[in-house]
N, C-alpha and C positions, 0 to 999 in steps of 0.2 A: 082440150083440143090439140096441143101443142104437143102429149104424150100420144094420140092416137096417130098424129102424122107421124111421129119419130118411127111408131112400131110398124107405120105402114113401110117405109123407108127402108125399115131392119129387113121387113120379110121382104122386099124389093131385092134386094141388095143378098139375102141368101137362097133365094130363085137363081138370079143371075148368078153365083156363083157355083150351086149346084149344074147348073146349066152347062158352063163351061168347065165344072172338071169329069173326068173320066175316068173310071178305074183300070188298072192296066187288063 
C-alpha cells in the first residue's frame, strides 16, 4: 500500500514537472 502511494506521488510530481518545463 505504502509503495503504491509513493509511485502514485512519483508520477505526480513528474506530470507536474513535465508541465512546467518547456523546451526552447
Amino acid at each position: 500500500m505504502e509503495q503504491q502511494q509513493h509511485a502514485a506521488f512519483i508520477q505526480q510530481t513528474a506530470a507536474d514537472t513535465s508541465q512546467q518545463w518547456q523546451p526552447p
